[in-house]
N, C-alpha and C positions, 0 to 999 in steps of 0.2 A: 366702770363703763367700758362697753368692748371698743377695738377698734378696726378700721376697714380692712377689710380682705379679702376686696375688688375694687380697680378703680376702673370708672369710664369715661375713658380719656381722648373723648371726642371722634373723628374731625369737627369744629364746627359746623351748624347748620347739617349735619347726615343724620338726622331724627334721633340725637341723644335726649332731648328733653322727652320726644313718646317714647325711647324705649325707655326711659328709666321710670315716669311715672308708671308704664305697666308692666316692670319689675315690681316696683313698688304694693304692687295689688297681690302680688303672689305672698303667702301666711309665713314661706320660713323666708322672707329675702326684708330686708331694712334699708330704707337709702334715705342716706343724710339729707337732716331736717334743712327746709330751706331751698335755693336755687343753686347751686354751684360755690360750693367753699371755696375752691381757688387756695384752697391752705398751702398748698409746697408747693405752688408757683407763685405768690405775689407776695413780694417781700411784708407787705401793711399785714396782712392776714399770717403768715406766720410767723411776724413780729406776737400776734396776739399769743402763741403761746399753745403748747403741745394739750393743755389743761382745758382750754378752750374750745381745741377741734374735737376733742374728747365729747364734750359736752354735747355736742350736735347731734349725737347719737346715745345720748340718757334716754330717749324713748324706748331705748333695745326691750322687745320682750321674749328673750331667748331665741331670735332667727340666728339661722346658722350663716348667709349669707347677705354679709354688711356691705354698703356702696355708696363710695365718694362716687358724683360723677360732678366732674371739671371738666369741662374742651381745654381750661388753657394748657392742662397737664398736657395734652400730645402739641402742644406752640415750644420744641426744644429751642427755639433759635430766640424767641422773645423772653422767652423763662428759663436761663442756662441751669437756675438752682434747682430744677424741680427734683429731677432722677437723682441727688445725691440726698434731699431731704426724703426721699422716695423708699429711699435704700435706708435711711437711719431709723426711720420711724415704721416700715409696712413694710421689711423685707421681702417678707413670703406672700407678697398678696399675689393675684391673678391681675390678668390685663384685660379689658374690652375697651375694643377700637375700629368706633362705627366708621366707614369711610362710601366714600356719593361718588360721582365722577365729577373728575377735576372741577373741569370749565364750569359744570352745575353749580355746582357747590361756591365757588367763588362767584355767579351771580345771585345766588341766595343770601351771602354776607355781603355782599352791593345792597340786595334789598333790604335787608336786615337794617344796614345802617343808615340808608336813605331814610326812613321808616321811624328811627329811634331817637324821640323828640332830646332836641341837646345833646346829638352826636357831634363831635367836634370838625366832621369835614362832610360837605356837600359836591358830589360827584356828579358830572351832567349824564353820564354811563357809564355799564360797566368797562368801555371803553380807555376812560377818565379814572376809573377806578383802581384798575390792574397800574396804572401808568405810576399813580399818585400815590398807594398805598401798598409795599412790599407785602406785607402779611396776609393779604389777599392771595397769595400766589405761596406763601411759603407753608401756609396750613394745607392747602394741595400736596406737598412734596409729599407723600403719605410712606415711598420707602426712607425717606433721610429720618422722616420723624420716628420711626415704627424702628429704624434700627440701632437709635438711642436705646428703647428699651432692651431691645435686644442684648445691646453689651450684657445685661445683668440677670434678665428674666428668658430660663428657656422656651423655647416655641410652641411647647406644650403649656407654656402659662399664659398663652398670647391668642385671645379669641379675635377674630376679624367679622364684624357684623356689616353687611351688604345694604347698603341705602335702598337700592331698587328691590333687592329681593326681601326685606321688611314692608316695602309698603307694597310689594305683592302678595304676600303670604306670612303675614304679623304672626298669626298663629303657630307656624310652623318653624319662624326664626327665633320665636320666645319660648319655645319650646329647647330650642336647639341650645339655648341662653343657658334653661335652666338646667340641663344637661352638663353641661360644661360648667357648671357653678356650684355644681353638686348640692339640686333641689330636686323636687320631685318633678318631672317634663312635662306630665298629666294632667296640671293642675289647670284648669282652664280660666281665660282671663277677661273678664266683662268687656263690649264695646274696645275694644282689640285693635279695631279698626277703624274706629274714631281720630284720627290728627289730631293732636293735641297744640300744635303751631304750625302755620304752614305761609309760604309767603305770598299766597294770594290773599289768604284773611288780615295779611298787616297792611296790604298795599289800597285792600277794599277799606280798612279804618281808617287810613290816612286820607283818603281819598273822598272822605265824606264831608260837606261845608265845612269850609273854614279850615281843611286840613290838606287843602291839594297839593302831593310831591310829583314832580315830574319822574319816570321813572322809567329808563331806557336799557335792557339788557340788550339790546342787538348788539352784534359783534360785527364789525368791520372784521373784513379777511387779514386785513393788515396785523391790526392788533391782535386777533385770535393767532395768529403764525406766529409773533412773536411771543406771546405767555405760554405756547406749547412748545417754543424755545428755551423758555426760562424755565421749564419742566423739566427739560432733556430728558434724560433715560429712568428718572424716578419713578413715573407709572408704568414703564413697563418690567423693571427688576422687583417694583412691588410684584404686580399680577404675577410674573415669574414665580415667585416666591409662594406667593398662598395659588401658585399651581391654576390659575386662570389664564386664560385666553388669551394672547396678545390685544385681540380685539372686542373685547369684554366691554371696554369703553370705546366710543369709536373719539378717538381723538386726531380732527385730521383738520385743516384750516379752513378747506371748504364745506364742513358740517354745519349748518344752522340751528340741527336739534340733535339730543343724543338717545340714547335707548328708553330710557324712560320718560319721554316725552311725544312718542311716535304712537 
């Protein structure tokens, strides 16, 4: 049985779950059976056993390009073991590392978890949210997390895939995937632009009799100044780095929407 070499390793909620099923559709790419192995970040899963993450890819039928995709893998701060089980087991894989803007992204895992019946905390906003649950703000850090990898995987192993510029032009950024993944780029990909998850379809299910969640992203100016505090200089030495705009994102306290909501 082969094993992966590629992981996609989130940010959460930045459309890892559509791009991977439509990786999946493409004839030479394989992506592990199942939702998210989580194998070299959570201790229970890779208690099971090198034999076993094996296993999840017995479907191989000769694709040249195999993929774990895990968000917890880029969570460095809640899963210190990943990058060394990373390194023992997938030395030479490649990296993809879809990432959204900030403040987005952290009201999409508010809604996520508002939303996920027997989620263990109920937030009144995402106000309540940022205050009460660090890892809302620490899966944002996107340079601290991206330069974990970096200690080990050169820059040329390290693809950065675009929240907004996916859900503008899917075709052309799975194009760009396969390119960089060493598949064919031409290969054209059914319904492309279909969402495959999206947070108004979770919040219109819950929402339906018998399932009403209150559900408040507004940002008080207060609170939004202070989580683009808790950011400091990460989003902008990221953008720095993959050579983007300082204002790429507009990250400013008195924004109420960001680029891809205007």
């Amino acid at each position: 049985m082969p094993k992966p070499n590629l992981l996609l390793i989130g940010a959460p909620k930045s459309a890892t779950t559509s791009i991977s099923v439509m990786l999946s559709h493409h004839p030479d790419v394989l992506v592990v059976k199942g939702k998210e192995p989580h194998f070299f970040s959570e201790n229970r899963r890779y208690a099971r056993g090198w034999d076993w993450y094996k296993s999840l890819f017995s479907n191989h039928a000769g694709e040249s390009a195999i993929i774990d995709a895990s968000t917890s893998y880029s969570r460095t701060n809640a899963f210190p073991n990943t990058i060394s089980r990373i390194i023992k087991h997938v030395p030479d894989t490649k990296i993809l590392y879809s990432v959204r803007h900030p403040l987005d992204r952290m009201e999409s895992a508010y809604i996520e978890w508002m939303t996920t019946p027997g989620f263990k905390f109920r937030f009144s906003s995402i106000n309540d949210a940022v205050y009460r649950e660090p890892n809302i703000i620490e899966s944002s850090r996107y340079w601290k997390n991206i330069s974990v990898y970096r200690k080990y995987f050169a820059d040329q192993r390290i693809k950065i895939i675009w929240f907004d510029e996916y859900v503008s032009d899917p075709d052309a950024v799975l194009a760009d995937i396969f390119e960089f993944i060493g598949v064919n780029p031409l290969i054209s990909i059914p319904h492309s632009h279909l969402p495959i998850a999206s947070s108004k379809s979770r919040i219109k299910k819950m929402q339906m009799p018998g399932g009403i969640i209150p559900i408040d992203k507004t940002w008080n100016r207060e609170t939004r100044q202070w989580t683009i505090a808790q950011l400091g200089n990460d989003t902008r030495q990221f953008l720095e780095w993959c050579g983007r705009s300082s204002d790429y994102w507009r990250i400013n306290p008195n924004d109420k929407t960001s680029p891809s909501s205007t």
